[in-house]
N, C-alpha and C positions, 0 to 999 in steps of 0.2 A: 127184482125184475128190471133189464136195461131200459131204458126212457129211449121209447121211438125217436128217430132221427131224420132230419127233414125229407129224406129221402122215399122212405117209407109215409112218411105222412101227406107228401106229394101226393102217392097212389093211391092212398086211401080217399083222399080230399076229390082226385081225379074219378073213384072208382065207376060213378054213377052215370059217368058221359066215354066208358068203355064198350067198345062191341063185346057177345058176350060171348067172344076166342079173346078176346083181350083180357077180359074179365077171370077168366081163368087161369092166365100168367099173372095177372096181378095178386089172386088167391095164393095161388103157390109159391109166389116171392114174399108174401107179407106173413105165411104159416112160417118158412122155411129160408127166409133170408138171412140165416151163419153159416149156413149149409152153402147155399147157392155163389157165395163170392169165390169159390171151387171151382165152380160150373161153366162147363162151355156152353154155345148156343146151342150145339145141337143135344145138351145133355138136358136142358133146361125148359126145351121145346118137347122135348120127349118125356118127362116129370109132368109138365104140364096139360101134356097130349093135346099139341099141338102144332103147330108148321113153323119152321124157324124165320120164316116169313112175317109171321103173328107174334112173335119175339121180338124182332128188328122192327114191326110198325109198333109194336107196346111201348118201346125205347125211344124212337120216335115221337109218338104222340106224348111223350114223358119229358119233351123239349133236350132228348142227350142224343149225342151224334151216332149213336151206335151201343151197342152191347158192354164192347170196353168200356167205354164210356161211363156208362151204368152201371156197370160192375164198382169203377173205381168209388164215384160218387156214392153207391151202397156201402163199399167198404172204409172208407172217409167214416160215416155216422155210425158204425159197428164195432171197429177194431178201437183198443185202447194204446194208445200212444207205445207203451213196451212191447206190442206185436208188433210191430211196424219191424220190429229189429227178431224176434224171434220169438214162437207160440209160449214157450214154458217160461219164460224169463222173469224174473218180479224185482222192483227197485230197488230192494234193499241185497239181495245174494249179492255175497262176496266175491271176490276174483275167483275161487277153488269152483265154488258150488257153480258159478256159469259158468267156466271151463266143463264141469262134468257133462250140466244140460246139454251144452251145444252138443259137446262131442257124442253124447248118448243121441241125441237126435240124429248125430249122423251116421251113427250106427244101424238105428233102428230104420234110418231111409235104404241104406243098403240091403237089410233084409230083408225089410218089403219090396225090395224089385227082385231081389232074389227072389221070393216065392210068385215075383209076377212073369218072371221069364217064362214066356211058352216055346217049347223047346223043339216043334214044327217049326213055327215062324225064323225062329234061331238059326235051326238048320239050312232052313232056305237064304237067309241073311249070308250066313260062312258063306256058304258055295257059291252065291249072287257075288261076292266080292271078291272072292278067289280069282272068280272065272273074269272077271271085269277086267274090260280094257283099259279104262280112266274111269275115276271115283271120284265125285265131286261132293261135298260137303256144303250144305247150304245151311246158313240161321243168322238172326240179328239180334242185335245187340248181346246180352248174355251169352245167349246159346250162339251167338257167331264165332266169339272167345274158344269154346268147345266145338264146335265147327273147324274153326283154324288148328286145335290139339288135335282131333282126329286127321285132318289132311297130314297132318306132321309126322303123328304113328304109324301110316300107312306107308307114308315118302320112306321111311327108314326100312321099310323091309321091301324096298323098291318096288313099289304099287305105283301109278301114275297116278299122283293123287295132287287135290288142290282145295282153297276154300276161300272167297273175296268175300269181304266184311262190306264191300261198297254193295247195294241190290242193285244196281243199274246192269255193271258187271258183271252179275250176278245172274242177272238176264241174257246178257251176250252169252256167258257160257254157257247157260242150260242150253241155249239154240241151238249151239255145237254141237252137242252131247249126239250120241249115236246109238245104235242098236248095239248092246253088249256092255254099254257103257251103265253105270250106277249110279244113282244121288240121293245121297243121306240127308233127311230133313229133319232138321233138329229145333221142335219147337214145344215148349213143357207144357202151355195149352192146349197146343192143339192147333191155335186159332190166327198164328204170326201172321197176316195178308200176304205180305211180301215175299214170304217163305214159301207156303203154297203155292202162290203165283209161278214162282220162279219153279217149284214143281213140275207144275201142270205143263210151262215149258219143255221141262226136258224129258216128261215124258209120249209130248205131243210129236219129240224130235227120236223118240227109239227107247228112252234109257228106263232101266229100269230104277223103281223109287221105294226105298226105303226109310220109313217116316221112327224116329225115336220119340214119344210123347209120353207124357203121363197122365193123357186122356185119352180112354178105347174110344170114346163117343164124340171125336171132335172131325173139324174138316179136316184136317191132315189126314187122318183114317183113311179119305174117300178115295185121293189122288193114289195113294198107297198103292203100292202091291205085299209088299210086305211089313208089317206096323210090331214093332217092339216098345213094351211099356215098361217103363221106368216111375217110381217114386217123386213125386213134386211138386207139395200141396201148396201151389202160393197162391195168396191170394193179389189182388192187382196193387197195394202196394212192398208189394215181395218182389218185385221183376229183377233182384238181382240173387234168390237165394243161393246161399251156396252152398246148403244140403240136396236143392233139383241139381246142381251145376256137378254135386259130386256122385249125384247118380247117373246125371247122363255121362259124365267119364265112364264110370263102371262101366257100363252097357258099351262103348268106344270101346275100352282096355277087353272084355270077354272077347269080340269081334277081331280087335287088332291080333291077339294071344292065338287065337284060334285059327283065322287067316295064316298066319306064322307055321303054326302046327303042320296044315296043308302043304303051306310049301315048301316044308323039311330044309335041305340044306337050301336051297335059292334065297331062300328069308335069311339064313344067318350070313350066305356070301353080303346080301347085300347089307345086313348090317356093318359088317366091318368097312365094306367100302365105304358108307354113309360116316360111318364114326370115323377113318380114315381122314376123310373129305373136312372134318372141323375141328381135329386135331390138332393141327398148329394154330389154332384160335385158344387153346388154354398157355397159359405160364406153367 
């Protein structure tokens, strides 16, 4: 059995000077905390059956700034040094046998979004970006990386498409954003602030929003209109996997493929003019 870690022993040591909605987040993180460094707020607050309000003061009164916060610090005293880098991995495999793991992991991450594709929400996604006048790509840091690939897949079959890695930026544009207009929010929690935020921008200004996460149950979901789930167990120090980074491609490259499909010959003219356009950039 793992030896509790300070973090858990906090809450216990805390338990007796909890309200007792507090008291019952503290239960359900102390039963189920390998589980929960998975979990968004609002996934965590509904396990517990309670208000994500009652989450963020349990955090709070736990002296951590926030959820993330608390998450990471939970996952600090749980995770053993070789997850930090990837779940199956153990010291001693040779260079073969963790080429296999990885790569079977990322296999097994593509399948499970395959079976999570729900094929309404999909169909509304094509046609949402078809019809779109400008398509804007929002996410930070990891998912900005994948943010900016998708702006790029879209540019080539001449979509008006874009994606700023700065969130200031990132603000201006959504403001712009219009009725007709789309934006993709790419965030594998759920829970990015900055990404929502800039959200709720652009759809306070017309556009419609398209959230890709690997949480049904997180705040991305709410801003949504339409939410595609993708595979992406990381836990808070995973913020860079890059089995979620090759699923939210996936779920980009169906959308890009697809979009394409619709707009028959206009997507290939505009390929060639795109590939035309940085042609004389190779030797």
């Amino acid at each position: 059995m793992q030896e509790m870690g300070k973090t858990l022993l906090s809450i216990r040591s805390h338990f007796n000077g909890l309200t007792k909605t507090e008291q019952k987040v503290a239960q359900y993180i102390l039963e189920n905390a390998q589980d929960l460094i998975y979990d968004s707020v609002t996934e965590l607050a509904e396990k517990a059956d309670v208000g994500e309000t009652t989450v963020l003061r349990f955090c709070r009164k736990m002296k951590f700034q926030g959820f993330q916060d608390f998450k990471l610090s939970l996952a600090q005293d749980l995770v053993k040094p070789t997850d930090h880098i990837h779940e199956e991995i153990a010291e001693d495999d040779d260079p073969l046998t963790l080429s296999h793991k990885i790569i079977g992991t990322h296999l097994r991450t593509l399948e499970q979004t395959r079976e999570l594709v729900n094929e309404d929400q999909l169909t509304q996604a094509i046609h949402a970006l078809t019809e779109a006048s400008n398509i804007h790509f929002f996410g930070v840091g990891s998912s900005g990386l994948t943010a900016t690939q998708g702006a790029h897949s879209f540019a080539r079959i001449g979509k008006n498409s874009m994606a700023n890695t700065d969130t200031h930026f990132q603000a201006m544009q959504a403001s712009l954003m219009n009725k007709g207009d789309v934006a993709v929010g790419l965030s594998i929690s759920g829970s990015t602030k900055d990404t929502i935020d800039n959200l709720n921008i652009a759809k306070k200004a017309g556009a419609r929003i398209i959230a890709i996460t690997s949480n049904a149950r997180s705040p991305i979901t709410k801003v949504a209109d339409i939410v595609l789930i993708m595979v992406g167990r990381e836990n808070p120090l995973q913020g860079s996997s890059l089995a979620a980074k090759i699923s939210q491609l996936a779920i980009i490259d169906i959308l890009n493929v697809a979009v394409s499909l619709k707009m028959k010959n206009e997507a290939i003219k505009y390929r060639e003019i795109t590939a035309k356009a940085t042609s004389d950039k190779l030797y």
